[in-house]
C-alpha positions in Angstrom: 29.1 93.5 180.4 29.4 96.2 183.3 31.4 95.0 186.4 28.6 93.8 188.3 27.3 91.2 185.0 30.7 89.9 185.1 31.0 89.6 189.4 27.4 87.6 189.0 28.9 85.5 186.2 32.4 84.5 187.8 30.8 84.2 191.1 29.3 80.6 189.9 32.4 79.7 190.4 32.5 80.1 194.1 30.6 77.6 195.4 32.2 74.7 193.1 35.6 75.7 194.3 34.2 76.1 198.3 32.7 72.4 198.1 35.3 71.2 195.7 38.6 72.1 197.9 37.9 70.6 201.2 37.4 66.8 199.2 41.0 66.8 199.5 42.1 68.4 202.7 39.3 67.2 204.7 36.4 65.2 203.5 39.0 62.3 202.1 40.4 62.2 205.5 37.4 62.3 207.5 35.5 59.4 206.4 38.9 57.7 205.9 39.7 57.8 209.7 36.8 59.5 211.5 34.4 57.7 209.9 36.1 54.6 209.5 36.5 53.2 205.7 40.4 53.5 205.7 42.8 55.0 203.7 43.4 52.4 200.7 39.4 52.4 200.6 39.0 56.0 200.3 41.2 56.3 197.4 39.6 54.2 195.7 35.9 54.9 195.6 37.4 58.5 195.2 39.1 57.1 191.9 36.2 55.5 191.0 33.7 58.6 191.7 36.4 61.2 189.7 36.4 58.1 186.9 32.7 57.8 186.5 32.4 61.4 186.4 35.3 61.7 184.0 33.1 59.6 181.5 30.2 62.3 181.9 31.9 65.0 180.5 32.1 64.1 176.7 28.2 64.0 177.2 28.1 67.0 179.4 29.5 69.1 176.9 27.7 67.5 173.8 24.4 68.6 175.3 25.8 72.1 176.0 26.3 72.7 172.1 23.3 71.0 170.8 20.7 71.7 173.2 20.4 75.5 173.7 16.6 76.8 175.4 14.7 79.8 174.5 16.7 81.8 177.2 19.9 80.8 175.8 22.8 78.5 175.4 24.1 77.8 178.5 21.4 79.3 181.3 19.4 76.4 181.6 22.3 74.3 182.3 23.5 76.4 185.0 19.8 76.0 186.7 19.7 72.0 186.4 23.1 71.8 188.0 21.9 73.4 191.1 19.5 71.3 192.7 22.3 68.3 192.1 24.7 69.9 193.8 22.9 71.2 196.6 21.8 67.4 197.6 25.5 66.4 197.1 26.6 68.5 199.3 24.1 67.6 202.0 24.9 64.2 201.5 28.7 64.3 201.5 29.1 67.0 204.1 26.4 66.3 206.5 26.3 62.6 206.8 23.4 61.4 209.1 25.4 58.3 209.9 28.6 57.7 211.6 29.3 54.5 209.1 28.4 54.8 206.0 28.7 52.6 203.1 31.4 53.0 200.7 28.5 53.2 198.4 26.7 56.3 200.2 30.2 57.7 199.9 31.0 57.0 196.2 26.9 58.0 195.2 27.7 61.7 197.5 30.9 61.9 194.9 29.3 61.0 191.7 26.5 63.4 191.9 28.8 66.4 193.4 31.1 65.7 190.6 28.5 65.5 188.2 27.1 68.8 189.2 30.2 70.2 189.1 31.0 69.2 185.4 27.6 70.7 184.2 28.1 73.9 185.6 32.2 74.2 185.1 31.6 73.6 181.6 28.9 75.8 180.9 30.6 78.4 182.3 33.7 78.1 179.9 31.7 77.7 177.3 30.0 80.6 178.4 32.7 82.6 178.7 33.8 82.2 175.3 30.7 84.0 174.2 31.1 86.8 177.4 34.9 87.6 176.4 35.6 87.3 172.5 38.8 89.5 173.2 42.4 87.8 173.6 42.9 90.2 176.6 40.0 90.6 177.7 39.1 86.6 178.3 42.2 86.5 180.4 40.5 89.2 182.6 37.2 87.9 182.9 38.7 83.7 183.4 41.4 85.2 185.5 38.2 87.1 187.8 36.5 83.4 187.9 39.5 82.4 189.6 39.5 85.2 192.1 35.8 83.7 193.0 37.5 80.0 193.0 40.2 81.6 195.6 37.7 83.5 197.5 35.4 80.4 197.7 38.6 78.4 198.9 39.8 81.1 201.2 36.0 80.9 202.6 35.7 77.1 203.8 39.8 77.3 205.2 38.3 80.4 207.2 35.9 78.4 208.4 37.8 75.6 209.9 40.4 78.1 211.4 37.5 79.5 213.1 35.5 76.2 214.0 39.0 74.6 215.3 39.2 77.3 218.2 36.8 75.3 220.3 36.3 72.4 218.1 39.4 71.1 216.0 37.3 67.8 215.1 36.9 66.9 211.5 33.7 66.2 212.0 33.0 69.8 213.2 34.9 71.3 210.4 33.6 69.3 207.0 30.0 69.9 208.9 30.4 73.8 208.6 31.8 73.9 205.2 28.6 71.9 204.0 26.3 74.3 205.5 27.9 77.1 204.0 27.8 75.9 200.7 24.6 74.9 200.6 23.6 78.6 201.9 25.4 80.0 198.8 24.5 77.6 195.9 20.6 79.1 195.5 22.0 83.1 196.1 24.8 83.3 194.0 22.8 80.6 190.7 20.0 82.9 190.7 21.8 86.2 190.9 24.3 85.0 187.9 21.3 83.5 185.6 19.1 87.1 186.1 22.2 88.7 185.2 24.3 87.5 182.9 23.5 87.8 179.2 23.1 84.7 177.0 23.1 84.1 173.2 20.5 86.1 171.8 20.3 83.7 168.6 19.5 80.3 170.7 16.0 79.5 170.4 14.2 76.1 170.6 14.6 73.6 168.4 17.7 74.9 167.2 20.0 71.7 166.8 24.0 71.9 166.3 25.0 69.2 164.3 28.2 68.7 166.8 28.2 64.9 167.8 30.8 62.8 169.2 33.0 62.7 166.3 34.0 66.1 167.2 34.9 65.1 170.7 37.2 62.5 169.1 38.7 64.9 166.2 40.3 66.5 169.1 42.8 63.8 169.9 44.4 65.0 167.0 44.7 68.2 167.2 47.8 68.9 168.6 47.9 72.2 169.7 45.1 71.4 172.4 46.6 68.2 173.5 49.7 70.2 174.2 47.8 72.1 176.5 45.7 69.5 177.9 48.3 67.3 179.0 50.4 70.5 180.7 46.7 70.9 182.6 46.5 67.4 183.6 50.5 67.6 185.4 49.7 70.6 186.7 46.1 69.8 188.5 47.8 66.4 189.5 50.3 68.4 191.4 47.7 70.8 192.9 45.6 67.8 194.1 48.5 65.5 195.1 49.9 68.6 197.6 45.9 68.9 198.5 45.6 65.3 199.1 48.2 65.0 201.1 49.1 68.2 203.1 47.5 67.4 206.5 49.5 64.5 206.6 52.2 65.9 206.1 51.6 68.7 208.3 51.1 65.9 211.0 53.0 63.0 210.5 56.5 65.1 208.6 56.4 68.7 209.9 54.5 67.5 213.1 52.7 70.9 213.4 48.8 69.4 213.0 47.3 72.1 215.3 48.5 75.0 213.1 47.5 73.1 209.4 44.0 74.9 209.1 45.4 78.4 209.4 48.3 78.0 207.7 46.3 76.8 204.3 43.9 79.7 205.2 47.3 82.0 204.7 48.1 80.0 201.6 45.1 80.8 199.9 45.2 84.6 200.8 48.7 84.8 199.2 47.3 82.8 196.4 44.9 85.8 195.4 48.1 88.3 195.2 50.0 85.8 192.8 46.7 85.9 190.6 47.0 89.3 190.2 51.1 89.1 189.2 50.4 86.4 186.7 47.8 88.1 185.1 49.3 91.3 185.0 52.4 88.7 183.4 50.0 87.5 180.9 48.4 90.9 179.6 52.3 92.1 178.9 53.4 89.3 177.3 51.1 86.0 177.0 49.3 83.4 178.6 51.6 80.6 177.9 54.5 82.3 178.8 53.2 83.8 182.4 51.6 80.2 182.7 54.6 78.6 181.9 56.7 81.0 184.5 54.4 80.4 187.0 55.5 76.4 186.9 59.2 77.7 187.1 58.2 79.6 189.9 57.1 76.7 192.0 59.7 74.0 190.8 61.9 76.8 192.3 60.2 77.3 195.6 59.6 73.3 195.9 63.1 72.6 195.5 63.8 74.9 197.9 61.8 73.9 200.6 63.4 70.5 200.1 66.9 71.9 200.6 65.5 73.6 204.0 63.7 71.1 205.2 66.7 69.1 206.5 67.8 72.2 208.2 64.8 72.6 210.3 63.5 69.4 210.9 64.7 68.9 214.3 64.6 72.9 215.5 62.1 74.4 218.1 58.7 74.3 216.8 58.4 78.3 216.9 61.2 78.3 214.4 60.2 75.1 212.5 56.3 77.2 212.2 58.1 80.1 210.5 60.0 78.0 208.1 57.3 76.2 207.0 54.5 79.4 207.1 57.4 80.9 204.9 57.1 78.2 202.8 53.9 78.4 202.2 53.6 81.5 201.3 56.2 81.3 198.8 53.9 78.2 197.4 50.8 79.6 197.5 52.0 82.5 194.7 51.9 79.9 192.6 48.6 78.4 193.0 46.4 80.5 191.1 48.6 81.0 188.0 48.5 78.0 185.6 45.1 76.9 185.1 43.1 79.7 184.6 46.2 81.0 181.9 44.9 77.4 180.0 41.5 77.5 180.7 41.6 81.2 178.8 44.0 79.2 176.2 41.7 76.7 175.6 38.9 79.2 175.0 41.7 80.2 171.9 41.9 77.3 170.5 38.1 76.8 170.4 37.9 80.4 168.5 40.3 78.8 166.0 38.6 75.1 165.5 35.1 77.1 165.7 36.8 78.5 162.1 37.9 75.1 161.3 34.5 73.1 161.8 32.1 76.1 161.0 30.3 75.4 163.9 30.5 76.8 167.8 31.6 73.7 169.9 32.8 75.6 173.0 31.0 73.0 175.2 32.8 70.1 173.8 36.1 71.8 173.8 35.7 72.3 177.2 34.4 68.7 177.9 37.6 67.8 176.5 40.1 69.5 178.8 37.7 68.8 181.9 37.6 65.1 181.2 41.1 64.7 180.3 42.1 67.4 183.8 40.3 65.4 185.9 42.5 62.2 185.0 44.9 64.0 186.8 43.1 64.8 189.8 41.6 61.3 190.6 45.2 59.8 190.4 46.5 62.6 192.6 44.4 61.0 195.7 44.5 57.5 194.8 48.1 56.9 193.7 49.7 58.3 196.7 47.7 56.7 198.9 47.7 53.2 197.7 51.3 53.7 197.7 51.7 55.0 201.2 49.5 52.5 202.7 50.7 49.1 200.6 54.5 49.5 200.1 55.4 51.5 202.8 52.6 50.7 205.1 51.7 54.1 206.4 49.0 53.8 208.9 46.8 57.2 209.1 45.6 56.4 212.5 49.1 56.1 214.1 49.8 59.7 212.9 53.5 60.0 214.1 54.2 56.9 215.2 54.7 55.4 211.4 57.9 54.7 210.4 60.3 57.1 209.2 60.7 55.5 206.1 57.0 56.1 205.3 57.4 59.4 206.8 60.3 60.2 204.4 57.9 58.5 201.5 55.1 61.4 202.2 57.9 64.2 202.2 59.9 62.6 198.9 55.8 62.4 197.0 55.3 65.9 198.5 58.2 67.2 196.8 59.3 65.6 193.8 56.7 64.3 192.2 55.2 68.0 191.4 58.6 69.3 190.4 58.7 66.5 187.6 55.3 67.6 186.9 55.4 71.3 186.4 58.8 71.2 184.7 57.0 69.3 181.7 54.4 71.3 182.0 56.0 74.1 181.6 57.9 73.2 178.8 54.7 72.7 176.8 53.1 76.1 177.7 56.1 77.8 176.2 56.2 76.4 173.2 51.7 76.9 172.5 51.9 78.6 169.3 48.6 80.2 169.2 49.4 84.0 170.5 47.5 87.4 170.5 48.6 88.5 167.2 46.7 84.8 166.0 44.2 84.9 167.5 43.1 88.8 166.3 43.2 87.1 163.0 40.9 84.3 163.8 38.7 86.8 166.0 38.7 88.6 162.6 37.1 85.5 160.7 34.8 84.8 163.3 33.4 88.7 162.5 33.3 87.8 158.5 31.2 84.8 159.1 28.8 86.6 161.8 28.2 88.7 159.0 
């Protein structure tokens, strides 16, 4: 592919990531308090929405390997996901009534989610077939998450600017929606015109994958190892997501500086992209994943140690702390989970040998279904906890107790540095290096032929 094939292709990625991000940060929050269903309530249709969706993804991926079209294997899917998403996104970030039903909320979610799992999983599986290289996959999954930053760095942009004359939720998770739904139709039709598909996929051509291959891989180990380090690691992401403007408010009490200070996260995220992929093309993706989770358990701990020095300084020194912070944080965003997703795209070159059959989609089925575990229980764990056993009211903002305030700081912290310090022991002991997989990329050639 020339470098504007693979800009169309990773761009799909933007709009997932510039709807996906603000669920946390702002659309849990808004109909939680703005719009009135509560906090407890909101986890739990959340739960419930990520759960449902989670159960679509074995099927998702299924049709992905057996169902191919005459312009490919994955195009079609990419298409069909795009009218979905584009009414879940109207629905969810432009509601036309200022109470809705926890069912209107939990219908929004399931078909935003579901969009997203058809066209995230096509485009792994996708990218298997775009990148066969070791190196090269890292480059072109590693570029997808440019797109995923650049879509995040878009919608915080957006409420920075929008908060200058209106700092309402409302205002903000109304902008974001409108903006995504401008992209969706652009950016799907540029990538499908674009981006080259399997030349051999023609209709009625049937895999003979079926669920027994979704199950097989429980027992491969070498995935689960992977798996389980993805599922910490995107609880940790979406636990700090899920709970970052309350802790900007209610622990660091700086709420009127939240939106641009995750705006500067997300820009520094981009530059630690490009150091843990240059990490990974010198030595491997496991082990610049793997660094990348000491990295943060570092800068975590360390924010711990300095919060007790600042907590009770002027706020124009208590806004450098925590912007430095930040910062510091946000290098480690982007370097985990596009170092597994490329991993993953490894492992399915090497059970691809094994079965004697492509089953990229279900591969990637696998890790989504399994990665999203993690990132329904990272908004409804901490909230059910705040608000039943400590009794942290999100409509008293500072006024809660400080034990409850000390509960959001102690989640904040801790629980991601137990997280990414088991992840990270199971990303440095993945086997499957580039020296392996040139072998199995070697069979793969022998049985093309």
């Amino acid at each position: 592919m020339n470098l504007f094939q693979r800009l169309s292709f990773t761009s799909l990625n933007f709009p997932t990531s510039a709807a996906g991000m603000p669920i946390f940060i702002f659309v849990l929050p808004f109909y939680a308090d703005d719009l009135g269903l509560g906090l407890s309530l909101v986890g739990i249709i959340f739960f419930l929405g990520r759960f449902t969706d989670i159960l679509t993804d074995p099927v998702m991926g299924l049709l992905i390997d057996k169902f191919p079209s005459r312009w490919g294997k994955h195009k079609h899917w990419i298409f069909l996901s795009a009218p979905i998403f584009m009414l879940a996104t109207y629905l969810i970030f432009l509601p036309s009534t200022t109470s809705p039903s926890w069912i209107y909320f939990f219908g929004g979610l399931f078909l935003l989610y579901s969009a997203f799992t058809l066209s995230s999983i096509t485009q792994l599986s996708w990218a298997t077939y775009l990148a066969p290289d070791y190196d090269e996959r890292t480059k072109l999954l590693t570029l997808r998450e440019l797109m995923a930053l650049l879509g995040m760095f878009s919608v915080i942009a957006i409420p920075a600017v929008v908060e200058i004359t209106d700092s309402s939720l409302q205002a903000k998770v109304n902008a974001i929606g409108i903006f995504v739904l401008f992209c969706i139709p652009i950016i799907t039709l540029n990538a499908i015109w674009q981006t080259p598909d399997y030349a051999n996929s023609i209709p009625g051509e049937r895999s003979d994958n079926s669920f027994k291959n979704f199950k097989k891989l429980f027992s491969n180990i070498m995935l689960i190892r992977i798996v389980i380090a993805a599922v910490l690691i995107a609880f940790c992401m979406s636990l700090n997501g899920a709970l970052y403007l309350i802790w900007m408010e209610v622990v660091m009490e700086l709420p009127e500086y939240s939106s641009r200070l995750m705006l500067i996260y997300y820009v520094v995220s981009v530059f630690g992209l490009a150091i843990w992929r240059y990490l990974s093309l010198k030595t491997s993706k496991h082990f610049a994943a793997g660094i990348s989770c000491i990295y943060a358990i570092i800068v975590l701990t360390s924010g711990f140690i300095g919060y007790w020095f600042i907590k009770d300084i002027e706020t124009g020194y208590k806004l450098i702390a925590v912007g430095s912070f930040i910062v510091l944080y946000g290098i480690s965003f982007s370097g985990p989970l596009p170092l597994i997703n490329a991993m993953t795209a490894d492992v399915s070159d090497k059970l691809t040998v094994e079965v004697g059959e492509n089953i990229s989609g279900t591969v990637f089925s696998f890790l989504t279904t399994l990665t999203k575990i993690g990132f329904a229980l990272a908004a409804v764990l901490p909230y059910l906890v705040l608000e039943l056993y400590w009794g942290f009211d999100i409509s008293i903002g500072t006024s809660n107790t400080e034990s409850s305030k000390m509960a959001i700081y102690y989640i904040y912290t801790f629980v991601p540095i137990i997280s990414y310090s088991i992840a990270s022991y199971l990303l440095f002991t993945h086997s499957l290096g580039r020296e392996d997989h040139e072998k199995i990329k070697s069979e793969l050639s022998n049985h093309a032929v």
